[in-house]
Residue frames relative to the residue before (quaternion, step in Angstrom):
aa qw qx qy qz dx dy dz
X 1.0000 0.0000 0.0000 0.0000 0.00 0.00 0.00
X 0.6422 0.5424 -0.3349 0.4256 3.55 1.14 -0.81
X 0.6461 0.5535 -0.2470 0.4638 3.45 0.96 -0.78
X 0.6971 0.4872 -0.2498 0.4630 3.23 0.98 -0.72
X 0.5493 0.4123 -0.4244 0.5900 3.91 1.44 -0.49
X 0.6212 0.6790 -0.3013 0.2498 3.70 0.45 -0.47
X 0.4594 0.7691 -0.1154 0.4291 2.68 1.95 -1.32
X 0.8167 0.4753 0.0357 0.3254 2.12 0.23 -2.60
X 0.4971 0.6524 -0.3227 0.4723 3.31 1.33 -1.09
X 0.8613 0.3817 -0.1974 0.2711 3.39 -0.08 -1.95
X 0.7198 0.5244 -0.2670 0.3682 3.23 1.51 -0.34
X 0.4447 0.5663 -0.3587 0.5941 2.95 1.79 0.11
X 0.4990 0.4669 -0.5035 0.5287 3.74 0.69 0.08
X 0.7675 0.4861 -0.3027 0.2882 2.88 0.10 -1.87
X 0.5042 0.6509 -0.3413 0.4535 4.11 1.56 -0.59
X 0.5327 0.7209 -0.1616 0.4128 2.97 0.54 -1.27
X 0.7723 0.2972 -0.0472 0.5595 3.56 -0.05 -2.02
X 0.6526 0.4810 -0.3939 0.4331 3.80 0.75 -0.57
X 0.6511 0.4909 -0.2375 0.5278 3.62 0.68 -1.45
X 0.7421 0.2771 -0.3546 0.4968 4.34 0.39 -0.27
X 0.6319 0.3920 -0.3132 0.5907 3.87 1.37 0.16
X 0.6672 -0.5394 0.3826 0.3428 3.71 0.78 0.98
X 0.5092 0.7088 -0.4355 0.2205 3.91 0.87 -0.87
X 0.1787 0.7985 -0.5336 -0.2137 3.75 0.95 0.41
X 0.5099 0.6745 -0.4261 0.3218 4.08 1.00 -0.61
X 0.7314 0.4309 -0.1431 0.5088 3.51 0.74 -1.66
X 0.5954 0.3705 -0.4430 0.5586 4.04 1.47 -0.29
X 0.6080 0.5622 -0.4158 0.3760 3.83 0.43 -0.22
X 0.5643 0.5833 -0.3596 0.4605 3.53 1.67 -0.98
X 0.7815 0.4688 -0.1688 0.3755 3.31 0.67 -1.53
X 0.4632 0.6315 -0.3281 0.5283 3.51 1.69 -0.45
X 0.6812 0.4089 -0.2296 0.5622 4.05 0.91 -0.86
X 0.5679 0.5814 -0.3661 0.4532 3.61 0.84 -0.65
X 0.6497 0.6065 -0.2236 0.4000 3.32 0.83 -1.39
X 0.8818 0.2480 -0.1591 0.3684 3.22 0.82 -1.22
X 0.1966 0.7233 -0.5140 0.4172 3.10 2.13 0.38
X 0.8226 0.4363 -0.0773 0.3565 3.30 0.16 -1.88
X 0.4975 0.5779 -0.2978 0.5743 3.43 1.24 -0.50
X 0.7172 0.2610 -0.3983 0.5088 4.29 0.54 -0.86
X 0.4605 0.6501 -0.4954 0.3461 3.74 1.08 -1.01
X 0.9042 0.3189 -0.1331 0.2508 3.62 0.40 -1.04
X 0.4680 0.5948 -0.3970 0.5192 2.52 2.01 0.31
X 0.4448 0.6919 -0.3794 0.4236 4.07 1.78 -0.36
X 0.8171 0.3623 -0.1992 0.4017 3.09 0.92 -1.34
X 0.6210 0.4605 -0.4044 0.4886 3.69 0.96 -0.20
X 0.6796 0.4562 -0.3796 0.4312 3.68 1.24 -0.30
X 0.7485 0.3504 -0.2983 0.4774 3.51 0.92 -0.31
């Protein structure tokens, strides 16, 4: 679970820095990442 907020965390930077540098492809990547990591933790708090 820890790894996964960590994840979740860095890729939300990494959104962030893409979306104020124009990057709209590489903010769309990090925008799916996010919510990759965002259901992962929603597995582990349901199970």
């Amino acid at each position: 679970m820890n790894t996964f907020s960590r994840q979740y965390e860095i890729a939300k930077t990494n959104a962030k820095e893409y979306m104020k540098n124009g990057q709209i492809s590489a903010y769309l990547q990090s925008l799916t990442e996010m919510n990759k990591y965002k259901k992962l933790m929603i597995a582990v708090v349901a199970n």
